[in-house]
C-alpha positions in Angstrom: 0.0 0.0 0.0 2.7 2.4 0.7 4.5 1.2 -2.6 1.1 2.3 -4.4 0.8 5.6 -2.7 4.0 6.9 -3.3 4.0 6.0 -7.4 0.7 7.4 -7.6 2.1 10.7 -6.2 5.1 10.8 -8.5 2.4 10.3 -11.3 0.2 12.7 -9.6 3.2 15.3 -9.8 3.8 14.6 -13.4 0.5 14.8 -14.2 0.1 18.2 -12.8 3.3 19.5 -14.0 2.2 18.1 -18.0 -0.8 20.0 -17.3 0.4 23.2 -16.4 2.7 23.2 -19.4 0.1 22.4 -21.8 -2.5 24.5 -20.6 0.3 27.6 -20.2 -1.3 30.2 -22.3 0.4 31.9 -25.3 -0.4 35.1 -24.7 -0.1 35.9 -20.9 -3.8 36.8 -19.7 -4.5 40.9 -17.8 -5.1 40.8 -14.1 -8.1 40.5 -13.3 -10.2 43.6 -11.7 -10.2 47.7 -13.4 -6.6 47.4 -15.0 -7.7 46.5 -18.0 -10.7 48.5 -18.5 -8.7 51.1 -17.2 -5.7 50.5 -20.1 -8.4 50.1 -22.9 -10.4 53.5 -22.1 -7.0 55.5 -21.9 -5.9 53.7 -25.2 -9.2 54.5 -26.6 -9.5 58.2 -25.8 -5.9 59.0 -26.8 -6.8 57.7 -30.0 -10.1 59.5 -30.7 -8.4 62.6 -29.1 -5.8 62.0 -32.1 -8.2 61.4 -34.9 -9.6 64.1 -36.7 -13.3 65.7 -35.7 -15.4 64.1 -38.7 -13.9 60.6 -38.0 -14.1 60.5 -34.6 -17.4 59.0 -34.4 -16.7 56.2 -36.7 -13.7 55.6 -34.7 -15.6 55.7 -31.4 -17.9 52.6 -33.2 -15.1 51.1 -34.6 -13.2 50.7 -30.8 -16.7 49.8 -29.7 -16.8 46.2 -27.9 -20.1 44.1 -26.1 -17.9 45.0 -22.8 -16.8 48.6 -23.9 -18.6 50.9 -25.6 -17.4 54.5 -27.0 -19.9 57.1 -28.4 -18.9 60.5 -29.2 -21.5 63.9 -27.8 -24.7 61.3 -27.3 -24.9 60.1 -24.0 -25.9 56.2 -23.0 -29.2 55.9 -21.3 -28.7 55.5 -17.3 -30.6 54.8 -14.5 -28.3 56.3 -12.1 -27.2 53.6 -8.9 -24.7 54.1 -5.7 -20.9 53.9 -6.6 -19.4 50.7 -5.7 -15.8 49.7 -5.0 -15.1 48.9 -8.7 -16.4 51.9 -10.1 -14.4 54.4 -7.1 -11.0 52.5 -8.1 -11.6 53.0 -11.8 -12.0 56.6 -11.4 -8.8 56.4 -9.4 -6.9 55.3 -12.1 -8.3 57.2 -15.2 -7.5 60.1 -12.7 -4.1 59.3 -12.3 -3.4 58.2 -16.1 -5.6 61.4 -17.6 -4.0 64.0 -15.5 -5.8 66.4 -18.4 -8.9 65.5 -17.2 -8.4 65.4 -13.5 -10.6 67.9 -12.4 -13.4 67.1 -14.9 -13.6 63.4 -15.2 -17.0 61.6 -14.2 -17.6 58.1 -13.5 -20.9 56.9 -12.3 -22.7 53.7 -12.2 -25.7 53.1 -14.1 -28.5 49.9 -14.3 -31.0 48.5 -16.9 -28.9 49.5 -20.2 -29.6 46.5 -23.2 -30.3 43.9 -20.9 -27.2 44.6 -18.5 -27.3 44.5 -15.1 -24.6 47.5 -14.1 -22.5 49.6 -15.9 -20.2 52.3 -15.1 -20.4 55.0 -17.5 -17.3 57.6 -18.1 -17.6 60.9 -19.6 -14.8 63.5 -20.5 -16.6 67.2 -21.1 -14.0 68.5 -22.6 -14.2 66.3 -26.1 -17.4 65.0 -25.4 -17.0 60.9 -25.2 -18.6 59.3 -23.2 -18.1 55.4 -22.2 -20.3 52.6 -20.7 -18.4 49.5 -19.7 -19.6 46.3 -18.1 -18.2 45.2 -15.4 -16.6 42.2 -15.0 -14.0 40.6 -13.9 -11.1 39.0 -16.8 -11.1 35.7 -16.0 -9.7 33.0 -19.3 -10.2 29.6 -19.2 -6.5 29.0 -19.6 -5.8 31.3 -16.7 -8.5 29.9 -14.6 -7.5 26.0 -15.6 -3.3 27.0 -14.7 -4.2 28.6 -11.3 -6.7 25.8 -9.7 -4.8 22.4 -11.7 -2.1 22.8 -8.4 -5.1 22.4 -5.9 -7.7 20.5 -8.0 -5.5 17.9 -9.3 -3.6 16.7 -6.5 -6.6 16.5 -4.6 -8.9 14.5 -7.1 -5.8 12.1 -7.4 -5.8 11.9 -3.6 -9.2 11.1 -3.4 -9.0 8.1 -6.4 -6.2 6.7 -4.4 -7.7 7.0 -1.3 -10.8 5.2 -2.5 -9.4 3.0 -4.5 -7.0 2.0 -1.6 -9.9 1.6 0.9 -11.6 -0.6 -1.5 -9.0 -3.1 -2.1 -8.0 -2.9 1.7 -11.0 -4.0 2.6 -11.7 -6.6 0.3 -8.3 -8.3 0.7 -8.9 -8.2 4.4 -12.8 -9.1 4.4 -12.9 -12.0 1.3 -10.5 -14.5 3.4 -12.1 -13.9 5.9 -15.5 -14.5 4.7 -13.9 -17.6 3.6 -12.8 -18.3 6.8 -16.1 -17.6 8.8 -17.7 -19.8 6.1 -15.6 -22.9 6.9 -16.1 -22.7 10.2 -19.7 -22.6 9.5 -19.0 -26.1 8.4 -16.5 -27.0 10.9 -18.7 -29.0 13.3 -20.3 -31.6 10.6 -17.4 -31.5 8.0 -13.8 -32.0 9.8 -12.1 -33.4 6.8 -12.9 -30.7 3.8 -9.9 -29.2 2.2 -7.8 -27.2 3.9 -8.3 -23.1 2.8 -5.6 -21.4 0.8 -3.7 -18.9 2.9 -4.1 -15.6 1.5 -4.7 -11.7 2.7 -2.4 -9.6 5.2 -0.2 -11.3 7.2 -2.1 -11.6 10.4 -5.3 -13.5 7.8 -2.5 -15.8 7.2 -1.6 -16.6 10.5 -5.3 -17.1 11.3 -5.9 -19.5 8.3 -3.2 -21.5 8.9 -3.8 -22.2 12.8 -7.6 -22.8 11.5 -5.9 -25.3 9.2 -3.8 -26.9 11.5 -6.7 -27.3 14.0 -8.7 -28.4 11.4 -6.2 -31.1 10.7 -5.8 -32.0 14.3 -9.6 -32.4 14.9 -9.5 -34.5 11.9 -6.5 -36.4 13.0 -8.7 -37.2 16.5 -11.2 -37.7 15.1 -10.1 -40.4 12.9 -8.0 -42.1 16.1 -11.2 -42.1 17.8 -12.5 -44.1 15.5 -9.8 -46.7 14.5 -9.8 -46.8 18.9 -13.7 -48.2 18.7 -12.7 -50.0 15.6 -10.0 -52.4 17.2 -11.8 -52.5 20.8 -14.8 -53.7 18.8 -12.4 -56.0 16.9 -10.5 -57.2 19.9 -13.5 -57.5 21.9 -14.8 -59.9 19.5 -12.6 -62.7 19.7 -13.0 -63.0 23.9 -16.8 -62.6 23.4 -17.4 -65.2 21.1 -15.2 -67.6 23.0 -17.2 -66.7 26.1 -20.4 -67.0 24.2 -19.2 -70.9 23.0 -18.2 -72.2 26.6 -21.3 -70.8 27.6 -23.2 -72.6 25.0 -20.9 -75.8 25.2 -20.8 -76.1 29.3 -18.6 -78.6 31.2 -15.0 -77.8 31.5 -14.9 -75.2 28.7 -17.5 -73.1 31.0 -15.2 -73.2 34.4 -14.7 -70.3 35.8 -11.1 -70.1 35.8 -11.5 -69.7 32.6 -13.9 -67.4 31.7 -12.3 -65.7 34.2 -9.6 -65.3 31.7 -11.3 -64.1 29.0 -13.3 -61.6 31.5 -10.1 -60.1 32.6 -8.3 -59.9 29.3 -11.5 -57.9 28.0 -11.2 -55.3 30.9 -7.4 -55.4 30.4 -8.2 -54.0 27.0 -10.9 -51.7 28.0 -8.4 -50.4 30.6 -5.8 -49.6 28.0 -8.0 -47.6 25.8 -9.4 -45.4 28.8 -6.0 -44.9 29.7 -5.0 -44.0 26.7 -7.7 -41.7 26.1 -7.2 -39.9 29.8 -3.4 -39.5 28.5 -4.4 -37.6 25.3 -6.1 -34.6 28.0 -3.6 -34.4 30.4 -1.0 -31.7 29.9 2.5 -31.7 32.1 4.2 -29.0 33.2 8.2 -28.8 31.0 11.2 -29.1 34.1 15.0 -29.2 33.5 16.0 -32.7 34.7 19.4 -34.3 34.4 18.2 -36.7 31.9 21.3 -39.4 32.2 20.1 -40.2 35.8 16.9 -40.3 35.3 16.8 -42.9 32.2 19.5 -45.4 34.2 17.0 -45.0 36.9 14.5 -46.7 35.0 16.7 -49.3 33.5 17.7 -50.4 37.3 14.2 -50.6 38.0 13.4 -53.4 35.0 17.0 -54.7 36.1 15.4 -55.2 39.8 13.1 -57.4 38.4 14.9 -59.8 36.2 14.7 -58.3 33.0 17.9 -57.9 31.4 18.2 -53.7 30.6 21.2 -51.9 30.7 21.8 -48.5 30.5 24.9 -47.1 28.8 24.7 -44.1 28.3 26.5 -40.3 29.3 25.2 -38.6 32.4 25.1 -34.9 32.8 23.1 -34.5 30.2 20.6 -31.3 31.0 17.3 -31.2 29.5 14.0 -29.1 29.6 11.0 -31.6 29.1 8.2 -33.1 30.8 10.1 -36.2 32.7 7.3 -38.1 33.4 6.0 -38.0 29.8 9.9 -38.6 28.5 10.1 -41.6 31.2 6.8 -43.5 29.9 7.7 -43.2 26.4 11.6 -44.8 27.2 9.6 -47.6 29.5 7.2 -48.3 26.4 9.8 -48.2 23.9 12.0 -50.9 26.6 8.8 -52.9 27.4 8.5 -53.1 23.6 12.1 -54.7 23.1 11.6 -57.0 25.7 8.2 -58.5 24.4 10.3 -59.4 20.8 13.8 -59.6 21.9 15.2 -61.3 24.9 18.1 -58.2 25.8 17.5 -54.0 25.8 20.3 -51.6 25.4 19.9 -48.0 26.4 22.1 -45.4 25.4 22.0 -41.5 25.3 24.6 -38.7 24.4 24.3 -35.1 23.6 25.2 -33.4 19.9 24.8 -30.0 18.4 22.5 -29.3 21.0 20.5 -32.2 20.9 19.7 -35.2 22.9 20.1 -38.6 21.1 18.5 -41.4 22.8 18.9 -44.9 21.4 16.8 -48.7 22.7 18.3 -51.2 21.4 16.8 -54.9 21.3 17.5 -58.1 20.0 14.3 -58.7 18.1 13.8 -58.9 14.2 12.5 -54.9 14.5 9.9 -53.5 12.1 9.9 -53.6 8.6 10.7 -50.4 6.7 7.7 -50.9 4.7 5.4 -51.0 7.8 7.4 -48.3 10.2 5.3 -45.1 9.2 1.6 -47.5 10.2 3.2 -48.2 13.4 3.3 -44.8 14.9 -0.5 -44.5 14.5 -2.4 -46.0 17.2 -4.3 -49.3 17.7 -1.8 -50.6 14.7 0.0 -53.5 15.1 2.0 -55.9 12.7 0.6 -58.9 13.9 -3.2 -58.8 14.1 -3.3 -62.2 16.1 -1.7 -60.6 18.9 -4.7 -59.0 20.8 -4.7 -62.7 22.7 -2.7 -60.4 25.0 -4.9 -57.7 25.7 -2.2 -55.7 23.5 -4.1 -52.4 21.5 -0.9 -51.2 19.8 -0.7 -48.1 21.8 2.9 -48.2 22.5 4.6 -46.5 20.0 2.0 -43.9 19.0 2.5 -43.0 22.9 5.6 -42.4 22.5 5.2 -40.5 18.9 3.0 -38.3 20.6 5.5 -37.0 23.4 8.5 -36.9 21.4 6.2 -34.5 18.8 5.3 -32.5 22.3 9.5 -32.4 22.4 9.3 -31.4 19.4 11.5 -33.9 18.6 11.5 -36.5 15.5 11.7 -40.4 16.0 13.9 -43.0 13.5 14.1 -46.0 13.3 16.8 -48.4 11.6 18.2 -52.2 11.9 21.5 -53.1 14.1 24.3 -55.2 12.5 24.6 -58.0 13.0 21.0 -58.3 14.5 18.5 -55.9 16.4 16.2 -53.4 16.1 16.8 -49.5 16.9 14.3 -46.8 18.0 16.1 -43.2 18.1 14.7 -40.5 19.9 16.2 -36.8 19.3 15.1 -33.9 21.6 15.9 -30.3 21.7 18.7 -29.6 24.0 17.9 -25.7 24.4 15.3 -24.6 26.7 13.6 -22.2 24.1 12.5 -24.9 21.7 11.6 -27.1 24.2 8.7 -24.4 25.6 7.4 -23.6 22.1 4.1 -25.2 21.2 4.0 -28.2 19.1 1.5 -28.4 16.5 2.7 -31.0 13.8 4.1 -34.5 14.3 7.7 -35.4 13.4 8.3 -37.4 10.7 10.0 -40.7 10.7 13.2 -41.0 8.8 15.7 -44.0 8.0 18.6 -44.2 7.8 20.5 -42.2 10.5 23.4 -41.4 8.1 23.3 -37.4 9.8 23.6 -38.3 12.9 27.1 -39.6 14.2 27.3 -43.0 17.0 28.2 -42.9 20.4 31.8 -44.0 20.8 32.4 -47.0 22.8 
């Protein structure tokens, strides 16, 4: 806008200055007011005064014009009026110029001659001429067009611009948002419609895309809630009908042992999506922790009870998260290892200001193929699985806090065998208190990244 206003200025200014040029008249116009009344009735009598006697009155007719009339010893009709200012400065000049004349001179005002309202009459006694001239001031349209184009030009131009200026303003302000007001109209009973194009000011921007991104996240929950009652309903299935046989089949099958089983492994499940939904609305508070200690912590408590985790890791390694959230995603990604590989390794150095975290098991891993489906929850490579009350929860827990960290998750496959899950945090305490709105991606293989030395 400011771009636009100052180029329509310089045109504005180029425009006037064209203008004035062309519109300069050729011959410079009298000043307005008596002057040249004044210069045309001295001309005029100096030249009748020169002329002979016989030809004066042709003269007189000859010089005669619609604003100034000459007749020689005939007076104009007159109604006589009051002098005005016009009339008193006239007489002042012809005065001053006809110093002959001075003391017999008469200028009067008259009304009601051939349709004219006023006229100021002249008459000299000495040579008898007498004068009637309508007053008037000498304006040109040249000279009236190159003293108001200054005023009248630059204003106008101001006015087009302001208008104009007002009118796109407002509509490039007042369209996205329309746009915006009329998808979220729509918002509550069409979550996944395309997202809008981000256009207008800056601050319309910003507004469309948070709109889009919440859009997106609603539409993201929206569509875990329902793969969540999709694999409960699936899950629950396979318990209920068992249940629903031994009932139907008695004896042994229908001891309650065993339904007892099925019973508990149906509330285990239940349990793990309530859970999982009562995570998603809790919100931590972010802490600096020493993050060394506090991950060999939790391998010694799975050491203390037989499970064989070892933590190998630096220590003094400072961090601003959430440590209860960074804790239960470590403890997934260990409990994880254990169920499909008999040993977990834990290890965790600092780089470039970053935290690099590393769980190491000896299982056969996830394919590359499958690795993107297995952050999203309730997805598991092996549908048979849900015998254990599993919901495949684990690592889009963990997916979720590390996006929090706004951190970013890879996966790759350890030589000879074993499977690795890399977490990588933000080291400095101002990324780690910014607000996370997208997901990290997964990437493979961690060729940017150097290894811990031994």
């Amino acid at each position: 806008m400011v771009a636009i206003l100052i180029c329509s200025l310089f045109v504005t200014l180029f425009i006037v200055a064209f203008l004035l040029d062309a519109l300069r008249p050729a011959i410079p116009p009298l000043p307005e007011g008596p002057w040249p009344s004044a210069l045309a009735i001295e001309t005029g009598i100096r030249a009748l005064r020169a002329a002979p006697l016989p030809a004066r009155e042709t003269i007189a007719h000859g010089f005669s014009t619609g604003d100034l009339r000459f007749q020689v010893n005939a007076a104009f009709p007159c109604i006589p009026r009051s002098m005005d200012h016009e009339a008193e400065l006239l007489r002042l000049i012809l005065r001053s110029n006809l110093t002959e004349d001075r003391a017999t001179l008469q200028v009067f005002n008259c009304g009601g001659y051939q349709g004219v309202e006023k006229t100021t009459n002249v008459f000299l006694p000495r040579d008898g001429i007498h004068l009637a001239i309508r007053s008037g001031i000498n304006f040109q349209i040249p000279q009236i067009m190159h003293m108001t184009l200054p005023i009248t030009v630059p204003f106008l131009s101001l006015l087009v611009m302001t208008g104009a200026l007002s009118v796109w303003s407002i509509w490039r302000v007042n369209r996205p948002l329309a746009v915006l007001a009329e998808y979220a109209e729509t918002l509550g009973y069409d979550s996944v419609s395309a997202p809008i194009q981000e256009q207008g000011p800056k601050e319309v921007r910003r507004v469309i895309r948070a709109f889009n991104r919440m859009q997106a996240r609603l539409s993201t929950a929206a569509e875990e809630r329902t793969r969540m009652l999709m694999s409960v309903s699936h899950d629950l299935r396979t318990p209920l009908t068992r249940l629903s046989m031994r009932v139907e089949m008695g004896g042994e099958d229908a001891a309650p042992e065993v339904m007892r089983h099925d019973l508990d492994l149906m509330k285990q499940m239940l349990n793990g999506a309530l859970a999982f939904l009562k995570y998603q609305r809790e919100t931590e508070a972010f802490e600096a922790v020493e993050l060394g200690s506090l991950i060999e912590s939790l391998c010694e408590e799975f050491s203390a009870v037989g499970r064989n985790v070892l933590y190998q890791g630096a220590f003094r390694l400072p961090c601003f998260c959430q440590p209860v959230s960074i804790a239960r995603a470590i403890s997934n990604l260990v409990e994880n290892g254990l169920k499909y590989g008999q040993n977990v390794k834990v290890n965790a150095w600092s780089h470039d200001e970053r935290i690099i975290i590393e769980v190491q098991d000896s299982g056969p891993g996830i394919p590359e193929s499958l690795q993107q489906a297995m952050l999203q929850p309730f997805a598991r490579m092996d549908q048979a699985r849900s015998s254990d009350g599993s919901l495949g929860l684990g690592l889009s827990i963990v997916h979720d806090i590390i996006a929090r960290h706004h951190g970013t998750i890879e996966f790759r496959h350890a030589r000879p065998a074993g499977f690795i899950v890399r977490l990588i945090l933000p080291q400095r305490l101002k990324a780690q208190q910014r607000a996370i709105h997208s997901k990290p991606a997964v990437s493979s293989p961690l060729s940017s990244l150097p290894s811990p030395q031994p």
